[in-house]
Biopython code that builds the backbone (N, CA, C, O; Angstrom):
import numpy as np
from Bio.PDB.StructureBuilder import StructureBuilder

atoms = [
    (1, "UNK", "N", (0.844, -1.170, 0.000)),
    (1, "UNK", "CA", (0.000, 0.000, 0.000)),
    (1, "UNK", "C", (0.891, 1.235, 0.000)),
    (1, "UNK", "O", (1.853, 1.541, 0.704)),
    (2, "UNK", "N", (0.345, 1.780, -0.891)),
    (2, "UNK", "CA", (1.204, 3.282, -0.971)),
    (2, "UNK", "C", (0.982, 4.512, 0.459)),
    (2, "UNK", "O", (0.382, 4.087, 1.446)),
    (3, "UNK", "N", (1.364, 5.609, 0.467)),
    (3, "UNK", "CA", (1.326, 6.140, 1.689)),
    (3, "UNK", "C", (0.034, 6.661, 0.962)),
    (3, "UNK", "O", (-0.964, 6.317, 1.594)),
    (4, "UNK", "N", (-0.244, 7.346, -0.109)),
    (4, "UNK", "CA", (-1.266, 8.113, -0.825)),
    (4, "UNK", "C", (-2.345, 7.475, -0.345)),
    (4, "UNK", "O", (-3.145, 8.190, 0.257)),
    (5, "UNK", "N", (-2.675, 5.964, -0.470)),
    (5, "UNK", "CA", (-3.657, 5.126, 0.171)),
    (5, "UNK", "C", (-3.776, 5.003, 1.301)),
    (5, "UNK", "O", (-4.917, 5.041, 1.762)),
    (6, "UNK", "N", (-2.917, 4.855, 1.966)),
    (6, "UNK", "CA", (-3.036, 5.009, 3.652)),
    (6, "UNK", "C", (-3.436, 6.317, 3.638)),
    (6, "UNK", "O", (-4.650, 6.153, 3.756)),
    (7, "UNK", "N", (-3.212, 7.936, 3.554)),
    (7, "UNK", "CA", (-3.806, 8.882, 4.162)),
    (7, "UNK", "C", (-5.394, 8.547, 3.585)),
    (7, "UNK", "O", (-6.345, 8.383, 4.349)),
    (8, "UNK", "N", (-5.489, 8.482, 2.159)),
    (8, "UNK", "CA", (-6.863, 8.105, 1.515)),
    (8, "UNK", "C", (-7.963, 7.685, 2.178)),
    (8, "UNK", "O", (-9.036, 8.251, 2.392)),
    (9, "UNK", "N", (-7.354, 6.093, 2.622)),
    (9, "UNK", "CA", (-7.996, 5.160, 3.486)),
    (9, "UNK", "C", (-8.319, 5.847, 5.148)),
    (9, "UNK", "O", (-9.305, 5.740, 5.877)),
    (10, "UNK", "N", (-7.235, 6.445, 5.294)),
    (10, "UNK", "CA", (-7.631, 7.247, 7.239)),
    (10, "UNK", "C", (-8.631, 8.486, 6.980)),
    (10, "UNK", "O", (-9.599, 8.821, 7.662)),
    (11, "UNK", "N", (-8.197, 8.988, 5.972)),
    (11, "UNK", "CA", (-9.781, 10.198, 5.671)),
    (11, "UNK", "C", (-10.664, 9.726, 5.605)),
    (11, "UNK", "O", (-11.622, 10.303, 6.119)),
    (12, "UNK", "N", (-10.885, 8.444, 4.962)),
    (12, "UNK", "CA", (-12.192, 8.140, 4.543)),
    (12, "UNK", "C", (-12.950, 7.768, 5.534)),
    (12, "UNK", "O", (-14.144, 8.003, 5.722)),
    (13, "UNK", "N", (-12.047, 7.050, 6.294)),
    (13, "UNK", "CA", (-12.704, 6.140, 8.057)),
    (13, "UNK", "C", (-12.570, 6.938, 8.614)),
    (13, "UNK", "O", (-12.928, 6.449, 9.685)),
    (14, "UNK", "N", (-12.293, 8.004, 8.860)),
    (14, "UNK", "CA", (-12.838, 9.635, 9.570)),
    (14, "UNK", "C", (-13.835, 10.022, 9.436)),
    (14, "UNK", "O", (-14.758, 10.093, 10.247)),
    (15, "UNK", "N", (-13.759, 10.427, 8.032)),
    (15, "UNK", "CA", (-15.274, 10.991, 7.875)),
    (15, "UNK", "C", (-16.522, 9.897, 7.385)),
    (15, "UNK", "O", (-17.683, 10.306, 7.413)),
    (16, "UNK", "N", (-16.340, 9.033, 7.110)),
    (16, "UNK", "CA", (-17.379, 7.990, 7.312)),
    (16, "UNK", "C", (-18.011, 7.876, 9.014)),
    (16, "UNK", "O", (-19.206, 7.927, 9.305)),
    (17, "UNK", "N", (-16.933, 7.722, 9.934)),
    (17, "UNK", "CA", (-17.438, 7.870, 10.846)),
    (17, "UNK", "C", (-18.035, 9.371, 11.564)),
    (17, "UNK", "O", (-18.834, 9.589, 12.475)),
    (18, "UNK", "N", (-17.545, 9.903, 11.025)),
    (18, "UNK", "CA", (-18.030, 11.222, 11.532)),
    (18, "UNK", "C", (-19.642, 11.427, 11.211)),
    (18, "UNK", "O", (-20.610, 11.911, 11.798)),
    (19, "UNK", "N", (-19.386, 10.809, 9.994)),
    (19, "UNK", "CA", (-21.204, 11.376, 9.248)),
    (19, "UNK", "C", (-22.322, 10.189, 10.114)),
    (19, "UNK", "O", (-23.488, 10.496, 10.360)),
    (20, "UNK", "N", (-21.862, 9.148, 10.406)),
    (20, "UNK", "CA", (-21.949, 8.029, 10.954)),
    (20, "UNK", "C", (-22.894, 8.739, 12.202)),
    (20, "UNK", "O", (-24.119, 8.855, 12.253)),
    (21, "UNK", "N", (-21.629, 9.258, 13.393)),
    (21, "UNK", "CA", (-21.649, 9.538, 14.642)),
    (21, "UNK", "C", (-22.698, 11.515, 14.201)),
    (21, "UNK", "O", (-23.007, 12.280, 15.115)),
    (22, "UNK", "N", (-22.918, 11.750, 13.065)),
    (22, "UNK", "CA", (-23.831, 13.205, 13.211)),
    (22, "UNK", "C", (-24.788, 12.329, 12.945)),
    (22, "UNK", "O", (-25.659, 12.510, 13.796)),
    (23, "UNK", "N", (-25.149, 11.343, 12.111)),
    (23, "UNK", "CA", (-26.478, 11.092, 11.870)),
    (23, "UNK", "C", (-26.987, 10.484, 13.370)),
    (23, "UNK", "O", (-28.049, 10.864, 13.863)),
    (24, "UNK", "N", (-26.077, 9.461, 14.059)),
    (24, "UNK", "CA", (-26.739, 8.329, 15.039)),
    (24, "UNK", "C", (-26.941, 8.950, 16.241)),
    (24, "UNK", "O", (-27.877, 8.659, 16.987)),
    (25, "UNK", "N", (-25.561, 10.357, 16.630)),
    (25, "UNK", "CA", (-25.484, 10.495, 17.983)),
    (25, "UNK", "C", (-26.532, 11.815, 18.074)),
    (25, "UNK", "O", (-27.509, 11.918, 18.815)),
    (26, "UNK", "N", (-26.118, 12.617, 17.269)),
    (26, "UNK", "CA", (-26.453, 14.102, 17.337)),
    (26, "UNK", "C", (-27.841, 14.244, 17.707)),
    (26, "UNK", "O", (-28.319, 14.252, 18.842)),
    (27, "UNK", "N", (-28.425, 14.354, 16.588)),
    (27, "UNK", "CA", (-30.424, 13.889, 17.026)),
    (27, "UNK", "C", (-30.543, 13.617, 18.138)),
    (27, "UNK", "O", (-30.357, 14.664, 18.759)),
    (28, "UNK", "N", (-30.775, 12.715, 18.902)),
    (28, "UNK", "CA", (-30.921, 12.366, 19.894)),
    (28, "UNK", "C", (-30.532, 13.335, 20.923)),
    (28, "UNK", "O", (-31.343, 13.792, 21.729)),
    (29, "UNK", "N", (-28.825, 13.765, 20.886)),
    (29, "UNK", "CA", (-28.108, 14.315, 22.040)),
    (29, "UNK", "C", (-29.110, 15.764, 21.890)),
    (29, "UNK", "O", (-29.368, 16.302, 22.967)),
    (30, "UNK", "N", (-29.605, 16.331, 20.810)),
    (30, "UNK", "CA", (-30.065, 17.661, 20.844)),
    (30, "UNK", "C", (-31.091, 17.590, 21.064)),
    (30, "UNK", "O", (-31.443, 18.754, 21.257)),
    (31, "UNK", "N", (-32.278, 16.676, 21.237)),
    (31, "UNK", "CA", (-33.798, 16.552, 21.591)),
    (31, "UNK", "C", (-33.025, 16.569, 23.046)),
    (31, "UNK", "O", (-32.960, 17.687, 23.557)),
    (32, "UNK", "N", (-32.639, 15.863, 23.527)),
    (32, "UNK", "CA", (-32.149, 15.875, 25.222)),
    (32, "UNK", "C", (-30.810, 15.824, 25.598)),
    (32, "UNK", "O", (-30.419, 14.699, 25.908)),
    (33, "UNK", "N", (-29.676, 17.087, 25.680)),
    (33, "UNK", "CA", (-28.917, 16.912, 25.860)),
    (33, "UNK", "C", (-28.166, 16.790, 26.910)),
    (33, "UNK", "O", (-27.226, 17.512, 27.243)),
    (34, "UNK", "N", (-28.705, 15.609, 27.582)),
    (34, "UNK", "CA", (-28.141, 15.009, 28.664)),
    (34, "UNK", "C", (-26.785, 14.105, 28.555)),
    (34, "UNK", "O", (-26.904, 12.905, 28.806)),
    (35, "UNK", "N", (-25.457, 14.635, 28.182)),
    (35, "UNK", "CA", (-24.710, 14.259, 28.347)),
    (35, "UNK", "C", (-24.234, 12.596, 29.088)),
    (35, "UNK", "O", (-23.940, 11.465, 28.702)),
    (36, "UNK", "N", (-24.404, 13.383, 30.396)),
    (36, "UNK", "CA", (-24.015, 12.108, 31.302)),
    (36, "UNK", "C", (-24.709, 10.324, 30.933)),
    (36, "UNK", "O", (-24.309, 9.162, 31.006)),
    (37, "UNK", "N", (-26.066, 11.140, 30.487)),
    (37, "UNK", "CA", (-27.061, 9.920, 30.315)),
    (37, "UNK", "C", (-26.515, 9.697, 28.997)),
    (37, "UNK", "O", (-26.579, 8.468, 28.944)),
    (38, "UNK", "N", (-25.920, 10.148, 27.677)),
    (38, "UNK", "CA", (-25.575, 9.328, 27.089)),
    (38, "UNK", "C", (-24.500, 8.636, 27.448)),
    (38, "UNK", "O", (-24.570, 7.414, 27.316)),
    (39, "UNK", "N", (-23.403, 9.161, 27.921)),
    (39, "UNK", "CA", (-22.626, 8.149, 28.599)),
    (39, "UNK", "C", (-22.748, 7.189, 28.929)),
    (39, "UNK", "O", (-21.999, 6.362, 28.410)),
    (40, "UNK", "N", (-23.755, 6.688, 29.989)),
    (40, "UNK", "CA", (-23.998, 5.912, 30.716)),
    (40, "UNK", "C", (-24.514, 4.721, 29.667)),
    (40, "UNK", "O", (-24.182, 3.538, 29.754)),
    (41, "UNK", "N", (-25.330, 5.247, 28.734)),
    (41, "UNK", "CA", (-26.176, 4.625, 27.552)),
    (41, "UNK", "C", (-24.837, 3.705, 26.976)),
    (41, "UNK", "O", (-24.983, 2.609, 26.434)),
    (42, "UNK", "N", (-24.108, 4.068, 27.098)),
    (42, "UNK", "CA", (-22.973, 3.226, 26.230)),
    (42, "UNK", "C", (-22.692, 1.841, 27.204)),
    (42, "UNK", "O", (-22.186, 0.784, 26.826)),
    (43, "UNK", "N", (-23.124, 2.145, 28.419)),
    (43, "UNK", "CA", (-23.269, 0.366, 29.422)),
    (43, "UNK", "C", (-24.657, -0.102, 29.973)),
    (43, "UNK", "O", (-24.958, -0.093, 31.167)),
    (44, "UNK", "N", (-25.439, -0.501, 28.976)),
    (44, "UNK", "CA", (-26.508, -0.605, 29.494)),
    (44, "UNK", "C", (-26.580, -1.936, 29.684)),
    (44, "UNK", "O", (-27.379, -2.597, 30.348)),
    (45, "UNK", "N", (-25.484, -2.318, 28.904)),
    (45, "UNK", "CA", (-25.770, -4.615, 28.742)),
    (45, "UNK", "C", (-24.336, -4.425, 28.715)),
    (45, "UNK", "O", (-23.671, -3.395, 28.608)),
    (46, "UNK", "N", (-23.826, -6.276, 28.899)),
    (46, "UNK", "CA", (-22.545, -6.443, 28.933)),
    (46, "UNK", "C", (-22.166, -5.937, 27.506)),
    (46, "UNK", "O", (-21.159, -5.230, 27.461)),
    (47, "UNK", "N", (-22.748, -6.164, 26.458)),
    (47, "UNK", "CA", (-22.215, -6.240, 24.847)),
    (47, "UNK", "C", (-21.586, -4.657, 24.955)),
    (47, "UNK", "O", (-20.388, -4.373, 24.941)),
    (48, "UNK", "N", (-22.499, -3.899, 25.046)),
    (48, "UNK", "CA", (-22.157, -2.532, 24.988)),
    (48, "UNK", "C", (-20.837, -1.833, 26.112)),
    (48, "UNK", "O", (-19.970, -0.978, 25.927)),
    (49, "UNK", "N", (-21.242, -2.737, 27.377)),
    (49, "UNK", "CA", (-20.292, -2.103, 28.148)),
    (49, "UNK", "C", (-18.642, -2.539, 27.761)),
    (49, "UNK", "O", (-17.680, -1.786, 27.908)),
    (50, "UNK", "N", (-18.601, -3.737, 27.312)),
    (50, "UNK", "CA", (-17.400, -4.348, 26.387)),
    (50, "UNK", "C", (-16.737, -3.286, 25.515)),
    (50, "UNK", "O", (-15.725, -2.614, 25.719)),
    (51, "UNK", "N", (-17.593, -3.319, 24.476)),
    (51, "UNK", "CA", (-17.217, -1.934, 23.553)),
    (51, "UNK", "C", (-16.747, -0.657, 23.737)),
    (51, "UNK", "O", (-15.895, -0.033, 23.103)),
    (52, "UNK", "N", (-17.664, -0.234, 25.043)),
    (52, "UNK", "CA", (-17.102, 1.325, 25.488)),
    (52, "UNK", "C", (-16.210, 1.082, 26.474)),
    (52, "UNK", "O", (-15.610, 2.077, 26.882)),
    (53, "UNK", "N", (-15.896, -0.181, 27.081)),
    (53, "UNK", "CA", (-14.536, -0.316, 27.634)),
    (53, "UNK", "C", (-13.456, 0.171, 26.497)),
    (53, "UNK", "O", (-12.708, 1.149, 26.505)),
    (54, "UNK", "N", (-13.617, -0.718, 25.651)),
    (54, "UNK", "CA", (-12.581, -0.720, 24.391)),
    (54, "UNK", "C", (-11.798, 0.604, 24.203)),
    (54, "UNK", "O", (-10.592, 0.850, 24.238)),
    (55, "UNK", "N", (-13.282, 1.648, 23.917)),
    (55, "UNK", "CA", (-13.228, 2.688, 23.667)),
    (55, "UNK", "C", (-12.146, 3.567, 24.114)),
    (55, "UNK", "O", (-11.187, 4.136, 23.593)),
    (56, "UNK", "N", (-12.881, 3.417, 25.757)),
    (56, "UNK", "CA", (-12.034, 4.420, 26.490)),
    (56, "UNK", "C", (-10.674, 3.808, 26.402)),
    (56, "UNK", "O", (-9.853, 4.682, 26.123)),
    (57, "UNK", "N", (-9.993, 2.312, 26.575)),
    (57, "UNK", "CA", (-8.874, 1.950, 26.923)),
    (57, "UNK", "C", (-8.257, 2.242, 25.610)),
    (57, "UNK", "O", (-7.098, 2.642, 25.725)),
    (58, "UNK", "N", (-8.760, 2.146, 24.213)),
    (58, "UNK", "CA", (-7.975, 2.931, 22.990)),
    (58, "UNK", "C", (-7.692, 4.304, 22.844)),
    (58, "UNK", "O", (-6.924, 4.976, 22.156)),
    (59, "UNK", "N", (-8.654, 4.539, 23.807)),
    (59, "UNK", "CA", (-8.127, 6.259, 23.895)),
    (59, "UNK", "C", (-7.124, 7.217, 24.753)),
    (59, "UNK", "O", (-6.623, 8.338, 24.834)),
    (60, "UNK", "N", (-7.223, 5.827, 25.373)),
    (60, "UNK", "CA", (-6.104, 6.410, 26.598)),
    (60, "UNK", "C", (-4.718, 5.773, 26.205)),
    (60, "UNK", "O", (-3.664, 6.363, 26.445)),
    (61, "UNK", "N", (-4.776, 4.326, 25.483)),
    (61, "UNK", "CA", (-3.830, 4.291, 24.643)),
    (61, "UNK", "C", (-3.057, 5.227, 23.563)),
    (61, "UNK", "O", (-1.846, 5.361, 23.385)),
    (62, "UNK", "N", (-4.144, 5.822, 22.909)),
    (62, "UNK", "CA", (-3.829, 6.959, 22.129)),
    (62, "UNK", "C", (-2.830, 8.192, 23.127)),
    (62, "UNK", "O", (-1.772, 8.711, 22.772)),
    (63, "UNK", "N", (-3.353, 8.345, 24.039)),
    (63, "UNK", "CA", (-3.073, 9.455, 24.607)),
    (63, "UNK", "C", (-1.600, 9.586, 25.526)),
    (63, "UNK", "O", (-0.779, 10.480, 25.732)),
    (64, "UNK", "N", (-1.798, 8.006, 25.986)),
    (64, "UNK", "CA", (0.031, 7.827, 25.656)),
    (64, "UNK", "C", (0.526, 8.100, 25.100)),
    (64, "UNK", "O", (0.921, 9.246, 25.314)),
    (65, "UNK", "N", (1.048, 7.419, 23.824)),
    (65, "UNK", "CA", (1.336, 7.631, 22.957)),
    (65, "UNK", "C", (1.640, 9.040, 22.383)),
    (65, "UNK", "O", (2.783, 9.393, 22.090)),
    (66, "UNK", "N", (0.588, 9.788, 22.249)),
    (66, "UNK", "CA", (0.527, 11.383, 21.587)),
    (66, "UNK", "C", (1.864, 11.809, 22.873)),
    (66, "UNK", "O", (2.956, 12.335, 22.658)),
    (67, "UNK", "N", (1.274, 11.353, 24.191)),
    (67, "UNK", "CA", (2.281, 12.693, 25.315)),
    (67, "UNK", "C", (3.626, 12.038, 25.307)),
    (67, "UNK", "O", (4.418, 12.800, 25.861)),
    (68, "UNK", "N", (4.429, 10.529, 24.758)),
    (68, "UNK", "CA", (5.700, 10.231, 24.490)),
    (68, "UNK", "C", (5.823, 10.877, 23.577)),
    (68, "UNK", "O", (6.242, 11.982, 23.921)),
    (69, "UNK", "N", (5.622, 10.768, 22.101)),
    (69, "UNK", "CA", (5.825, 11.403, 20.989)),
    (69, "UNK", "C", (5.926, 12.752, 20.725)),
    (69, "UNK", "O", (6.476, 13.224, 19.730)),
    (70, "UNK", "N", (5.338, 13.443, 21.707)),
    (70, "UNK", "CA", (5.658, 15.031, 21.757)),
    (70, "UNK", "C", (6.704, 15.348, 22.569)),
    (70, "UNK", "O", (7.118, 16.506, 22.517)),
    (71, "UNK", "N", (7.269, 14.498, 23.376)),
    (71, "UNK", "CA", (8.284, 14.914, 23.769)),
    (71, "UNK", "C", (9.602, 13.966, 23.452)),
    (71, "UNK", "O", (10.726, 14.424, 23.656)),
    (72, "UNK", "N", (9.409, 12.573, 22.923)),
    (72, "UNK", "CA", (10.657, 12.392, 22.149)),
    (72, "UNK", "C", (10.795, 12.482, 20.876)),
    (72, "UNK", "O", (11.934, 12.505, 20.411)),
    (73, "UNK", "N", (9.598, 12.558, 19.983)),
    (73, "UNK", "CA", (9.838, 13.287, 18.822)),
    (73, "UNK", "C", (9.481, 14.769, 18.381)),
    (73, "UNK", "O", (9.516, 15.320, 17.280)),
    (74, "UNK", "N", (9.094, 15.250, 19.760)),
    (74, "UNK", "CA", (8.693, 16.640, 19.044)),
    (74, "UNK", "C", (7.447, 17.020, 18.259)),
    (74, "UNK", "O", (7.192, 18.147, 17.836)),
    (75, "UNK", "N", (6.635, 15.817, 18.111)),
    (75, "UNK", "CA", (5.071, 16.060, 17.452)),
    (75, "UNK", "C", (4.374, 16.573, 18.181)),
    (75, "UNK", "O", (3.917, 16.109, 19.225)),
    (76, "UNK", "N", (4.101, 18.232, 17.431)),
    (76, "UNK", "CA", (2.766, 19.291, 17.981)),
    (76, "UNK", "C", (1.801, 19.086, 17.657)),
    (76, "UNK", "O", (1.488, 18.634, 16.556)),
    (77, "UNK", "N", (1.048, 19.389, 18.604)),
    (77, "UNK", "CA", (-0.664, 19.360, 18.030)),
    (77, "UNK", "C", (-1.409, 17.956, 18.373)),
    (77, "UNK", "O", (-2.542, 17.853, 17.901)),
    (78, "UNK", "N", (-0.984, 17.007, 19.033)),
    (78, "UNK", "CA", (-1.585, 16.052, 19.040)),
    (78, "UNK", "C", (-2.495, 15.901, 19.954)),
    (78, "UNK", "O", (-3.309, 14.991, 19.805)),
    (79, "UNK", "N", (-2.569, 16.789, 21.155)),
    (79, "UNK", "CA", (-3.256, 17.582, 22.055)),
    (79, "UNK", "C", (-4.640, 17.443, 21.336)),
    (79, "UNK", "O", (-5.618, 16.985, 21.926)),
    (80, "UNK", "N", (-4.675, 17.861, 20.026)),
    (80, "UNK", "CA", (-5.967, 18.277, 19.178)),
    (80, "UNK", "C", (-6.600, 16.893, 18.826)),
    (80, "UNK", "O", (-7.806, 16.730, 18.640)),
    (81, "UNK", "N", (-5.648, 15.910, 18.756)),
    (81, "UNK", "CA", (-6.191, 14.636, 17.942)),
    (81, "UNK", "C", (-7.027, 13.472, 19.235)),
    (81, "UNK", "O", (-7.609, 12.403, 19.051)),
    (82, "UNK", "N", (-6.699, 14.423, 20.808)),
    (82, "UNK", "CA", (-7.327, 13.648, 21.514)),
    (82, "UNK", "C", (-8.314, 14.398, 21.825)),
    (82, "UNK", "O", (-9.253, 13.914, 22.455)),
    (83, "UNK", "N", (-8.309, 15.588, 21.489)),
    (83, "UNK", "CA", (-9.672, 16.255, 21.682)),
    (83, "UNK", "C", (-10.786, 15.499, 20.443)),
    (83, "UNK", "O", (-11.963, 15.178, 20.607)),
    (84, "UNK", "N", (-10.140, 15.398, 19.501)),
    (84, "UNK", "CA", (-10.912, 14.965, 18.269)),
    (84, "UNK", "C", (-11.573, 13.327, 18.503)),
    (84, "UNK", "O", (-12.372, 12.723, 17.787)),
    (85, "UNK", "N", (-10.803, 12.826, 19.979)),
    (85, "UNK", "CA", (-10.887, 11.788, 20.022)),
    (85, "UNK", "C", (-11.904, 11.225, 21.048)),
    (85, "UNK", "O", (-12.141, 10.018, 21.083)),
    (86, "UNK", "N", (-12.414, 11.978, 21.759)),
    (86, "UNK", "CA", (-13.498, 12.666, 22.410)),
    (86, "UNK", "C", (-14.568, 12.726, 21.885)),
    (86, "UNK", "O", (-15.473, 12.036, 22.354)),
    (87, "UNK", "N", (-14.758, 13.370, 21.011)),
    (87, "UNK", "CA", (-15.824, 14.304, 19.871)),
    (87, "UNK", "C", (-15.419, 14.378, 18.435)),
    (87, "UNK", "O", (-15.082, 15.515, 18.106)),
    (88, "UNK", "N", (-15.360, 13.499, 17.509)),
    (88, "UNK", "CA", (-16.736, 13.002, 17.525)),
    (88, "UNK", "C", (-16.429, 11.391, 18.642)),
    (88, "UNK", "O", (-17.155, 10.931, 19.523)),
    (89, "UNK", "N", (-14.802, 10.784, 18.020)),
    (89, "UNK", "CA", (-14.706, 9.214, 18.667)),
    (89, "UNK", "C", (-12.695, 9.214, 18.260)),
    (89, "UNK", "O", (-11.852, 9.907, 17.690)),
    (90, "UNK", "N", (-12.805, 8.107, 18.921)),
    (90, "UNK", "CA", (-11.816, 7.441, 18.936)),
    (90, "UNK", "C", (-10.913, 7.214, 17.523)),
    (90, "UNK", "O", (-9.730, 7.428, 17.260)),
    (91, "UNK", "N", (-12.210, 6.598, 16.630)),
    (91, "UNK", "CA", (-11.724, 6.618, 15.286)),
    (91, "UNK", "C", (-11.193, 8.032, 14.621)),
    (91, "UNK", "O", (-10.163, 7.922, 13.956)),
    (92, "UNK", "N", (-11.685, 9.138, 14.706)),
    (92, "UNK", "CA", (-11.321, 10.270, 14.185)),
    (92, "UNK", "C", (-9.935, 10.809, 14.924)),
    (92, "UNK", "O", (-9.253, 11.496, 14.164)),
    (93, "UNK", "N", (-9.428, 10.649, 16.147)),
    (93, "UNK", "CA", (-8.538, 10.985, 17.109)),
    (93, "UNK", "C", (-7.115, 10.137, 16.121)),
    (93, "UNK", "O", (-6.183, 10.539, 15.424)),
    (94, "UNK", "N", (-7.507, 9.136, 16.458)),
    (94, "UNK", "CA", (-6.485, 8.141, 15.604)),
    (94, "UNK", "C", (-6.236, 8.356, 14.277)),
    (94, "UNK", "O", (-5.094, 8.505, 13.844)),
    (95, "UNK", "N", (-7.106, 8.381, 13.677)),
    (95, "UNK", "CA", (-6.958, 8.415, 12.025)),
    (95, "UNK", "C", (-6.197, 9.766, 12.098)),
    (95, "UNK", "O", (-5.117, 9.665, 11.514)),
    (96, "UNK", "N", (-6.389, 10.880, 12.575)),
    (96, "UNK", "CA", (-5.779, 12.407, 12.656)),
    (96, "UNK", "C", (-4.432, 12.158, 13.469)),
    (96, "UNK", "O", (-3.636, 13.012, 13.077)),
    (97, "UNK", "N", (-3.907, 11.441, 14.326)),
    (97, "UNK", "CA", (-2.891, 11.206, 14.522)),
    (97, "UNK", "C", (-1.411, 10.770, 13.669)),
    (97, "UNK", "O", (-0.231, 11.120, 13.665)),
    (98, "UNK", "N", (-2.097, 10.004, 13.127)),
    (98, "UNK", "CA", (-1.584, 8.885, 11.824)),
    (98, "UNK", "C", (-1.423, 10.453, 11.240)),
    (98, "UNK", "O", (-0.861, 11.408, 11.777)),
    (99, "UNK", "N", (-1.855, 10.406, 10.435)),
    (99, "UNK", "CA", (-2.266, 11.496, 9.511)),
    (99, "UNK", "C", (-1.065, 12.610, 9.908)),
    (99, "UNK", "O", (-0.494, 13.235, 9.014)),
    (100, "UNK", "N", (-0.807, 12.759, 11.014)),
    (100, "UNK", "CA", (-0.260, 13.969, 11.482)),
    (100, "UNK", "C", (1.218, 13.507, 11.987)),
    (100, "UNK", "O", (2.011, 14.412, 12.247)),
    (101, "UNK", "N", (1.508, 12.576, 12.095)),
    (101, "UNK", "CA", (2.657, 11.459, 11.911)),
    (101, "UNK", "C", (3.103, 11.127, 10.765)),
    (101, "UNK", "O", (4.197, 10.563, 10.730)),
    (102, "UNK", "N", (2.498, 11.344, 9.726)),
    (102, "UNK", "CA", (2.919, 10.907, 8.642)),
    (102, "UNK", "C", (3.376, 12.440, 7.767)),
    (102, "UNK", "O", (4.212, 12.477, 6.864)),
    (103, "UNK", "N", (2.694, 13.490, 8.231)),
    (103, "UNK", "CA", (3.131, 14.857, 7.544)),
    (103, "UNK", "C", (4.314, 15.263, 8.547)),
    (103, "UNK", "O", (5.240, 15.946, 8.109)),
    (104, "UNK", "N", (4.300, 14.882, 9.790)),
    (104, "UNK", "CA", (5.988, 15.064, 10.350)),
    (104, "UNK", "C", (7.155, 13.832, 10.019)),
    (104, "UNK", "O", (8.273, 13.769, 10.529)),
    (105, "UNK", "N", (6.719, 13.128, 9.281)),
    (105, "UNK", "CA", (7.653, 12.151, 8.577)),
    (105, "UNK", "C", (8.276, 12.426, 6.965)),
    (105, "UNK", "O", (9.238, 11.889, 6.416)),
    (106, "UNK", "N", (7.594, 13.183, 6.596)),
    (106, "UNK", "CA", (7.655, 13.769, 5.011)),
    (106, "UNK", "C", (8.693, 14.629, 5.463)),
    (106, "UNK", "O", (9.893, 14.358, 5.402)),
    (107, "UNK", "N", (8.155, 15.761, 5.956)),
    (107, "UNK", "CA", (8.982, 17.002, 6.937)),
    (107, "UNK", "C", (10.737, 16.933, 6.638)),
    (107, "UNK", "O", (11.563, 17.608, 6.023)),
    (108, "UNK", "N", (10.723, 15.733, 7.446)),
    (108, "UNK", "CA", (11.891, 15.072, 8.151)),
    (108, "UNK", "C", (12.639, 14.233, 7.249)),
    (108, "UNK", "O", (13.648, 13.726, 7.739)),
    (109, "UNK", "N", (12.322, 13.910, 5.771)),
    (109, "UNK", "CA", (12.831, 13.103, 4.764)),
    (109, "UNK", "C", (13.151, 14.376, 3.859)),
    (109, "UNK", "O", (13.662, 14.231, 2.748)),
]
sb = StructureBuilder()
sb.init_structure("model")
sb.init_model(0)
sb.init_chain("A")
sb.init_seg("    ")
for serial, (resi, resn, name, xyz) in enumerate(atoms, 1):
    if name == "N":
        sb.init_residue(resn, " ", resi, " ")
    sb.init_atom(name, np.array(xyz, "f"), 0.0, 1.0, " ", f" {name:<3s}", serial, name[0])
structure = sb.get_structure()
């Protein structure tokens, strides 16, 4: 796979999920935007609570990661990719990481 395809492929699973997470989450969150209660909505059965385990433990994985890399390689901004990772998800945090790893790798060649 070329790199052209890899950024290709991480945009696309960004914003697929993004349009994903405006159509499924948004509605809902704006008829009642009770925050907390969607939260909670993400463990209502084991299946679900599995998943948003996942979630959070990939995100905090992420977030390792971003706070080594900014300080042994010097990658700015990644601060942003865990905000992104938050809101809309996980998938968008990551894919923008990559993404932003790979334009400080060009940089640097």
């Amino acid at each position: 796979m070329s790199e052209n395809q890899l950024r290709t492929i991480l945009v696309a699973v960004a914003l697929g999920f993004t349009a994903f997470f405006s159509v499924v989450v948004v509605p809902p969150l704006v008829d009642d935007p009770d925050v907390l209660g969607a939260f909670a909505a993400g463990f209502v059965n084991p299946y679900s609570s599995g998943y948003s385990a996942d979630v959070f433990a990939c995100w905090l994985i992420l977030a390792a990661w971003v706070a080594f890399e900014a300080r042994s390689k010097g990658i700015k901004f990644g601060w942003v990719c865990l905000v992104l990772g938050v809101v809309p998800g996980v998938a968008v945090g990551f894919a923008a990481y990559l993404l932003l790893r790979l334009h400080r790798a060009a940089q640097e060649s």
